[in-house]
C-alpha positions as CSV (number, residue, x, y, z in Angstrom):
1,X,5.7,-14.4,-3.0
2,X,8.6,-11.7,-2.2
3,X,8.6,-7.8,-2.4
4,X,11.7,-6.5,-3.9
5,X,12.4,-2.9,-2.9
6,X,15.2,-0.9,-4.5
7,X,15.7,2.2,-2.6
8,X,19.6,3.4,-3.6
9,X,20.8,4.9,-6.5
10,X,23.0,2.8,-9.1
11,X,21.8,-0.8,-8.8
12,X,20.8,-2.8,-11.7
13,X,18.5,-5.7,-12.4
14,X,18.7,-7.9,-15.2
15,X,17.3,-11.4,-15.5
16,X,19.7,-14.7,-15.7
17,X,17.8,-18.0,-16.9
18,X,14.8,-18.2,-14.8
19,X,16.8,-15.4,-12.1
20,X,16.4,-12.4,-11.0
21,X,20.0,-10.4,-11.1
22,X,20.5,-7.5,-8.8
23,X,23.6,-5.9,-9.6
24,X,25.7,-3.1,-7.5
25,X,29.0,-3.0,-6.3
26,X,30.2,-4.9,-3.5
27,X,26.3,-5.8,-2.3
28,X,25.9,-7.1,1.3
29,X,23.0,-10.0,1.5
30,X,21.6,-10.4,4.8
31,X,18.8,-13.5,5.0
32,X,15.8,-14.4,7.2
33,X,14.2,-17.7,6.7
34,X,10.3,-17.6,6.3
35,X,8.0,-14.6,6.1
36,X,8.3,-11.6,3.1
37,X,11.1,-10.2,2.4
38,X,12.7,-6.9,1.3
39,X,16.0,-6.5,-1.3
40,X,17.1,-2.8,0.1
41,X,20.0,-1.6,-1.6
42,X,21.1,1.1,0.7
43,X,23.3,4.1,0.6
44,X,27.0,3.6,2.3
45,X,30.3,5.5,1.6
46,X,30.9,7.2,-1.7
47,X,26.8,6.3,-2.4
48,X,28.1,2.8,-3.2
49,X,24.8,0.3,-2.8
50,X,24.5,-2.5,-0.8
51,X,21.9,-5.0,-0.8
52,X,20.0,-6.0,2.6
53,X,17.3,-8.9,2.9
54,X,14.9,-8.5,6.0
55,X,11.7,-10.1,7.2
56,X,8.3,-8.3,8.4
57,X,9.0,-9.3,11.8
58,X,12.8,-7.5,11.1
59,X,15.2,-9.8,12.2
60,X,18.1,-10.8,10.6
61,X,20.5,-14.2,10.1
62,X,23.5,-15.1,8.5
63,X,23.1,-16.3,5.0
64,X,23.2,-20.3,5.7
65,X,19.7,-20.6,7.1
66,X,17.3,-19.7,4.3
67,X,16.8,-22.1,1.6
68,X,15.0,-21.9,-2.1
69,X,12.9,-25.0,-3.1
70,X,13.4,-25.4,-7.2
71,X,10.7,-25.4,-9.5
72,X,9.9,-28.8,-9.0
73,X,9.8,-28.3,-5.4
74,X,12.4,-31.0,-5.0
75,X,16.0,-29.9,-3.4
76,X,16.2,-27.1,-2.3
77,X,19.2,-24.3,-3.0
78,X,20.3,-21.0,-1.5
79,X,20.1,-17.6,-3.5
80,X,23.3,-17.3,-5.7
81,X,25.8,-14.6,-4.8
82,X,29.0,-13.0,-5.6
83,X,31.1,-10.1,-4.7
84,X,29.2,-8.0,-7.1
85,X,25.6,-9.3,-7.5
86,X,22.9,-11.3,-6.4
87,X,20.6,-13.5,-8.1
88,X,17.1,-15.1,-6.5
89,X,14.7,-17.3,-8.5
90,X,11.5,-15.9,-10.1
91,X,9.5,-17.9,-9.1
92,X,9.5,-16.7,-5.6
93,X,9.1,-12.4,-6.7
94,X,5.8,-11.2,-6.7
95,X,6.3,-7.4,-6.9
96,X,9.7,-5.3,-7.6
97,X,9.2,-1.9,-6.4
98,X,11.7,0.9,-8.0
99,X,12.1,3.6,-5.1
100,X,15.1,5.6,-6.3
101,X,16.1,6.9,-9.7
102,X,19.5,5.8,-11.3
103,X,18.6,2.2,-11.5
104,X,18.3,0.1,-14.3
105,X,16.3,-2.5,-15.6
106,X,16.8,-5.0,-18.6
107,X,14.3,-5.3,-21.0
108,X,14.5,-9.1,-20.6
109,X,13.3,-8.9,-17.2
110,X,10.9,-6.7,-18.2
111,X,10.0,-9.4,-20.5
112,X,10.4,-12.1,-17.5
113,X,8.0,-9.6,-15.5
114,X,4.8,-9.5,-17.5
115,X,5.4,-13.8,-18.8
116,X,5.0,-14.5,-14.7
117,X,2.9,-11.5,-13.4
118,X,5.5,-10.0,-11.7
119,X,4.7,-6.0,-10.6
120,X,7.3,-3.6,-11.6
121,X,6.2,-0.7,-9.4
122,X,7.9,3.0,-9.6
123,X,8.0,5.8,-6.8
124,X,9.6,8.8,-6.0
125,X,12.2,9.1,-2.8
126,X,9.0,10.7,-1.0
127,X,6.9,7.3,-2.0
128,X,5.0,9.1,-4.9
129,X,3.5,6.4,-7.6
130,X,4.8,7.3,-10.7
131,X,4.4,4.3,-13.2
132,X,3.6,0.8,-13.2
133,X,3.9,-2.2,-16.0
134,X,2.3,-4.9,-16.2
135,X,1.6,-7.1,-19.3
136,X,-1.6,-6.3,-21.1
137,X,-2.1,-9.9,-21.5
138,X,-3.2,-10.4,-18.2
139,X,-6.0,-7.7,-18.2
140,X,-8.0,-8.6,-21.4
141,X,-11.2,-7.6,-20.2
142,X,-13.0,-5.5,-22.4
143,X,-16.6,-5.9,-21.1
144,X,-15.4,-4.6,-17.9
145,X,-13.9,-1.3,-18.6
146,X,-16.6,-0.7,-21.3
147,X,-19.2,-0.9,-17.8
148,X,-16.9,0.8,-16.0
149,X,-17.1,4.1,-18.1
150,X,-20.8,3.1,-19.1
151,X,-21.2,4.0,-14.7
152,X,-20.1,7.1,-15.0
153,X,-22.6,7.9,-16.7
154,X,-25.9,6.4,-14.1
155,X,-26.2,5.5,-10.5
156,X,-23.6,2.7,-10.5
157,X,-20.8,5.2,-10.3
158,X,-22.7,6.9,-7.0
159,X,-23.5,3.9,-5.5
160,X,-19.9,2.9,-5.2
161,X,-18.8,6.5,-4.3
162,X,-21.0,6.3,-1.8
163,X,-19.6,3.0,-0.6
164,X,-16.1,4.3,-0.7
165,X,-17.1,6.7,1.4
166,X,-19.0,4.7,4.3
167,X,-15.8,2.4,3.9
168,X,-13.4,5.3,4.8
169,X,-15.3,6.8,7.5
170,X,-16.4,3.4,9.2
171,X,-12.8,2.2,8.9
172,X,-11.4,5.7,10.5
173,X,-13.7,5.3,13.5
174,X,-13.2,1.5,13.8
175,X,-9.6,2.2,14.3
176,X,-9.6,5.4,16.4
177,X,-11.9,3.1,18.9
178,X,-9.4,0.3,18.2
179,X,-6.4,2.1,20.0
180,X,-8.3,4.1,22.0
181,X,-9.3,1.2,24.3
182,X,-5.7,0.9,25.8
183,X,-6.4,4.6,26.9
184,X,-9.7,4.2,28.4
185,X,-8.0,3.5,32.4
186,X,-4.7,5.3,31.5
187,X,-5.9,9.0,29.8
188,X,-9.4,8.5,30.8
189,X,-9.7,12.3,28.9
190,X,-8.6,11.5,25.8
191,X,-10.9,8.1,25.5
192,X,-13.2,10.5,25.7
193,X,-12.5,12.7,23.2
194,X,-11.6,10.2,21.0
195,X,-15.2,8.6,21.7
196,X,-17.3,11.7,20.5
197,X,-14.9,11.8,17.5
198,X,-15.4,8.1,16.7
199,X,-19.2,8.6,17.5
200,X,-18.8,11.8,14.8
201,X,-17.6,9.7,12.2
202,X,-20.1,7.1,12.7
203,X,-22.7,9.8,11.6
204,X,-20.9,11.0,9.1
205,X,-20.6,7.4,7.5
206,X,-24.4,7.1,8.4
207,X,-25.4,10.4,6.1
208,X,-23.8,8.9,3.0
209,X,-27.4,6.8,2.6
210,X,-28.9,10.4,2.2
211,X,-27.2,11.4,-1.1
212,X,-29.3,10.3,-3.9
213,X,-28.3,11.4,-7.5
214,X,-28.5,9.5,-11.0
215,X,-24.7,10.2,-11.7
216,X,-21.2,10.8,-9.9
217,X,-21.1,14.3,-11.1
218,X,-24.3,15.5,-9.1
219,X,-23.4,13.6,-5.9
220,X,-19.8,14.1,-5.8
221,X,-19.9,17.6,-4.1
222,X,-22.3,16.2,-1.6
223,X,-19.9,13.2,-0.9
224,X,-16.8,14.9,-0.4
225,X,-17.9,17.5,2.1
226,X,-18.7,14.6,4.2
227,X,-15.5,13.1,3.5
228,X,-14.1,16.6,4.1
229,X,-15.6,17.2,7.5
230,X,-15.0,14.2,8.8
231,X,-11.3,13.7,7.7
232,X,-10.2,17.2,10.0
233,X,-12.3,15.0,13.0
234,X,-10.3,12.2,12.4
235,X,-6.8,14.0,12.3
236,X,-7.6,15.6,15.3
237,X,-8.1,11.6,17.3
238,X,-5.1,10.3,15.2
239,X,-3.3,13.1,16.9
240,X,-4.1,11.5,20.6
241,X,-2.8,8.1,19.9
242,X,0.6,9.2,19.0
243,X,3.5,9.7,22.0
244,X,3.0,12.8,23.4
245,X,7.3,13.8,22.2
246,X,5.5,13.0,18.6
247,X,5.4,16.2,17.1
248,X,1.7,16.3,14.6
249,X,0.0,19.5,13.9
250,X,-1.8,18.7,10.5
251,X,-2.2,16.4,7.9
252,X,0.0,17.5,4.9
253,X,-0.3,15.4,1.8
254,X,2.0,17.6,-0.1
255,X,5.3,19.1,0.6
256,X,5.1,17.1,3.9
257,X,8.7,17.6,5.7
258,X,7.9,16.4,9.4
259,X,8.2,12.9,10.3
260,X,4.7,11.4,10.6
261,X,3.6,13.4,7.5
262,X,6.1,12.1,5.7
263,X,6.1,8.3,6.6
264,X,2.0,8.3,6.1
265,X,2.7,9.6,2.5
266,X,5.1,7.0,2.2
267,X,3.1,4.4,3.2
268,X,0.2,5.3,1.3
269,X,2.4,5.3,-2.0
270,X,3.6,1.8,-1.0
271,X,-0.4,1.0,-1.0
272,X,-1.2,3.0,-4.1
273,X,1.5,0.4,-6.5
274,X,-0.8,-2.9,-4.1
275,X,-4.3,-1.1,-5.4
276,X,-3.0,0.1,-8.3
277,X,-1.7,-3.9,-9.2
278,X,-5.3,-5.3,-8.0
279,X,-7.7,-3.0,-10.4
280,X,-5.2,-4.0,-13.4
281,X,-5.6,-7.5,-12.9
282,X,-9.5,-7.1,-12.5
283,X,-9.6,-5.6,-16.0
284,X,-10.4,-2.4,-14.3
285,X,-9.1,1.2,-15.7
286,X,-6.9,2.9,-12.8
287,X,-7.7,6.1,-14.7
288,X,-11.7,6.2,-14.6
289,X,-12.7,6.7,-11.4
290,X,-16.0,8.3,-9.9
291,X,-15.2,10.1,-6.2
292,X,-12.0,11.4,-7.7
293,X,-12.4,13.7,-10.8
294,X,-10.4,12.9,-14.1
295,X,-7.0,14.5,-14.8
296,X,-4.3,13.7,-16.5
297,X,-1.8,11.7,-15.1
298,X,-4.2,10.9,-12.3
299,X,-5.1,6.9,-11.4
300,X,-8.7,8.6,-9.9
301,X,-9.9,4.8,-9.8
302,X,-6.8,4.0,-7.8
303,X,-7.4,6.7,-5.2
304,X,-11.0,5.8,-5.2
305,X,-10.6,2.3,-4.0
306,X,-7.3,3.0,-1.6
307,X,-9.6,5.1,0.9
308,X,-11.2,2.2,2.3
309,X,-7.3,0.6,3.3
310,X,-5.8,3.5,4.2
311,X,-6.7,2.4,8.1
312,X,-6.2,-0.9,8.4
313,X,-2.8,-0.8,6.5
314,X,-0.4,2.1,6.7
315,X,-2.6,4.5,9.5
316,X,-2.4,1.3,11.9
317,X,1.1,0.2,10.8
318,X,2.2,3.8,11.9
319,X,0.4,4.5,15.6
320,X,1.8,0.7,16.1
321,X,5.5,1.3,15.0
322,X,5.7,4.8,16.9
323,X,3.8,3.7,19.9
324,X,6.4,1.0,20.0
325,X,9.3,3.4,19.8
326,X,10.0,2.9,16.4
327,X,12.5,6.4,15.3
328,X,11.2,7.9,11.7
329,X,13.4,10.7,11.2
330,X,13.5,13.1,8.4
331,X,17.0,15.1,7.0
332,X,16.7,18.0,4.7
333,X,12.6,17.3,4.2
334,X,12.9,13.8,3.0
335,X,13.0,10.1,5.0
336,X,16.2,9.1,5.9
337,X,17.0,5.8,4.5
338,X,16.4,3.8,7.9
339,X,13.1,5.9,8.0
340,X,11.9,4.6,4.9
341,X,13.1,1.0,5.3
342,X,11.5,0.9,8.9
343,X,7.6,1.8,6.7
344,X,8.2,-0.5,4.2
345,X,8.9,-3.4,6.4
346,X,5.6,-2.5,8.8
347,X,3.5,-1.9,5.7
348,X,4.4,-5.2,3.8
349,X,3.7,-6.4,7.4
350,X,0.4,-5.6,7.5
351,X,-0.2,-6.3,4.2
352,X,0.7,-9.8,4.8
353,X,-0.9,-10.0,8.2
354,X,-5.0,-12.2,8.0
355,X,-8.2,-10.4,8.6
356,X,-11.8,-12.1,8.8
357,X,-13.2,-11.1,5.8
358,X,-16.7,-11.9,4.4
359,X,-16.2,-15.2,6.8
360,X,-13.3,-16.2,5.9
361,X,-9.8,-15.8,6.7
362,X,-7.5,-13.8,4.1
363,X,-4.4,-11.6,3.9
364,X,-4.8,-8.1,3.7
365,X,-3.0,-7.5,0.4
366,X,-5.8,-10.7,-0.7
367,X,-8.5,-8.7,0.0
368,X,-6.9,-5.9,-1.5
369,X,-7.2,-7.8,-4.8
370,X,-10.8,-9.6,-4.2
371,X,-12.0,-5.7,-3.5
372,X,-10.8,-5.1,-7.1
373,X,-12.7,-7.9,-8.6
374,X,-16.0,-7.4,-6.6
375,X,-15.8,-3.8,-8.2
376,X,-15.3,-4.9,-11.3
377,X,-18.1,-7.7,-11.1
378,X,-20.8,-4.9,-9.6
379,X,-20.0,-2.6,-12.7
380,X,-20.5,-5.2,-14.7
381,X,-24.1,-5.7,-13.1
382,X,-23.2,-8.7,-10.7
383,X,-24.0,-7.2,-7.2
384,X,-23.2,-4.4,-5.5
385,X,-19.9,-3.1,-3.9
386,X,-19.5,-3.2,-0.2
387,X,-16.4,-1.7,1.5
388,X,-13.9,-3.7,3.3
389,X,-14.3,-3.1,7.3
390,X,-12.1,-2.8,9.7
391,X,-13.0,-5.0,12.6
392,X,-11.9,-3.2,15.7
C-alpha cells in the first residue's frame, strides 16, 4: 500500500469513482515502478504546487514504466493525469498524510477513507501530529478500552510502563553498539566511550525489574528518572556517530531550529500518525496512557508505545542518511522542503524495511501494528507485553 504525503500549500484531494484526485496547478508526476511511494506537492515559483512521486530507495523514471493492476487484478493501467490533476486508484493508498495547511479535502474522500481504511494523517510544517480520522467502524472494541482504563487503576498499567521502558533503553544501546562497530578499528576512542555508554544503558534497562508498585501513579516517578538519566547518556553516544562537520549540542524537542534537531522531530511525527493508526485499529484509546500523564490534547498512549521505535526507525534512518552524506538543511528555523522530503523518504524506508520478529520475518510498520494488538490483548488479560527489540 502507498503513503501519500502533501507537503505544499494549495493542493486539493477529492475522490473520482473508486480514485483518488490530487488537484494543483500545473502538477509535475514523476514515477518509480515497485517499492512505496510518496505524492510531494512541492513549492516552485509564485508557491504554485507540483506533484512528485519517488520511491524509498529515491530514484526516479519517466512516467511509462509503472503500471496499476485493476481491481480484478487483470490489465493493468497507468495513474490518470492531466495538466491540472492527478488521479491514482484507492485501492493501492494506505495512508494520506496532510503536512501543510491550505489544502483541501472532500468530504467524499473522507467518506472513501474510512469505507477502505485509508489513514488521513495531519502535521504541522515542523512534523507535529495534530489530528487523525479514521472511521469508528473499524475500532468497535469496547471490552478493550473498558481494560485499558480498568489498568490504570492496578499493576497492568506498571507492568507495561515498565516494559516501555526496558524497550527504550535496550533498543537505545542496541543501536549505539549497532553503529559503533564500524568505529571500533577507525576511532578506536570513541568505541570506547560509546561502549561504557551502551554498557550504562544496559543497566539502566536492567533496574526497571526493581520498581514494584500496584499502580502507574506510584511507579511513574521511579520510571522516568531512569528514563531521564539514561536518555542524556544516550544523546551524548548519538552525538559520536554523526560526521564530525555535524553540528549536535543537545536534544531539543521543542523549538528545535538546527538541522538534526529538527529532522529527528520530524521523523518522530511521521512515526507518531504509524502508532497513532496501529492503537486505533487495536481498539485501543490513544488518549489513556500510563508512562505519560493525561492532558488534554495529549495521545499519552501514543507516546507511550512510540518509545520503543524511536531507534530502529527514525534515530537509525538519520545516523544512516547523514553518515551517507545526505544534506538536511534548515532556513528561517524550519526544514527546507528537500530537507523534509529527504526524512520522509528514509523513514517510510525503514518502515517498510523486514526485521526478525518473535521468529518470523515482518515489516517494521507490521510490527508496529502487532505491538498495538499484543497491548491491547495483555490489558485485556491475554499475556503480558514485551517490547519490540532491536537486534543489533
Amino acid at each position: 500500500m502507498d503513503s501519500v504525503i502533501v507537503s505544499d500549500y494549495g493542493v486539493m484531494l477529492a475522490k473520482k469513482g473508486d480514485r483518488l484526485v490530487v488537484r494543483g496547478p500545473k502538477p509535475r508526476l514523476e514515477l518509480i515502478e515497485g517499492g512505496p511511494q510518496l505524492f510531494l506537492p512541492l513549492g516552485v515559483d509564485n508557491h504554485r504546487p507540483t506533484l512528485t512521486v519517488v520511491t524509498s530507495n529515491g530514484e526516479k523514471h519517466p512516467p511509462e514504466p509503472l503500471r496499476h493492476l485493476g481491481a480484478n487484478g487483470a490489465a493493468p493501467r497507468p495513474p490518470k493525469s492531466s495538466g491540472d490533476q492527478i488521479e491514482l486508484p484507492l485501492f493501492r493508498v494506505g495512508h494520506i498524510v496532510i503536512a501543510s495547511n491550505g489544502v483541501s479535502i472532500s468530504t467524499d474522500l473522507i467518506e472513501a477513507c474510512c469505507e477502505r481504511g485509508i489513514r488521513l494523517s495531519f502535521l504541522t510544517r515542523g512534523g507535529k501530529p495534530f489530528a487523525m480520522l479514521s472511521s469508528p467502524m473499524l475500532t468497535a472494541t469496547v471490552l478493550t478500552r473498558r481494560e485499558q482504563l480498568a489498568a490504570y487503576g492496578d499493576e497492568r498499567g506498571v507492568e507495561f510502563a515498565k516494559a516501555v521502558v526496558r524497550g527504550k533503553l535496550g533498543n537505545q544501546a542496541a543501536l549505539l553498539r549497532y553503529f559503533g562497530k564500524y568505529l571500533k578499528i577507525a576511532d578506536p576512542e570513541a568505541f570506547a566511550k560509546l561502549s561504557e555508554i551502551a554498557m550504562r544503558l544496559i543497566k539502566g534497562r536492567n533496574s526497571t525489574a526493581k520498581v514494584s508498585a500496584s499502580n502507574i501513579d506510584e511507579a511513574r516517578e521511579a520510571l522516568l528518572a531512569i528514563e531521564g538519566s539514561s536518555g542524556r547518556n544516550y544523546w551524548s553516544g548519538f552525538r559520536l556517530l554523526l560526521p564530525k562537520e555535524v553540528e549536535f549540542d543537545l536534544r531539543e524537542h521543542r523549538g528545535a531550529t538546527d538541522p538534526v534537531n529538527s529532522a529527528l522531530n520530524y521523523g518522530y511525527g511521521m512515526l507518531y500518525t504509524q502508532v497513532w493508526g496501529a492503537i486505533m485499529n487495536a481498539g485501543l484509546e490513544p488518549f489513556a496512557g500510563f508512562l505519560h500523564v493525561d492532558r488534554p490534547g495529549k495521545p499519552s498512549l501514543v507516546l507511550d508505545m512510540v518509545e520503543e521505535f524511536r531507534q530502529p526507525v527514525v534515530d537509525r534512518a538519520i545516523i544512516a542518511a547523514l553518515g551517507k552524506g545526505s544534506a538536511i538543511e534548515t532556513q528561517g528555523g524550519m526544514l527546507t522542503d528537500s530537507s523534509r522530503r529527504t526524512i520522509a523518504q528514509i523513514v517510510l524506508e525503514r518502515l517498510e524495511s523486514e526485521v526478525n520478529f518473535r521468529g518470523q520475518r515482518h515489516k517494521l510498520k507490521s510490527v508496529v501494528q502487532i505491538q498495538a494488538r499484543n497491548l491491547a490483548s495483555a490489558l485485556r488479560g491475554e499475556g503480558r507485553y514485551k517490547a519490540f527489540s532491536f537486534k543489533w
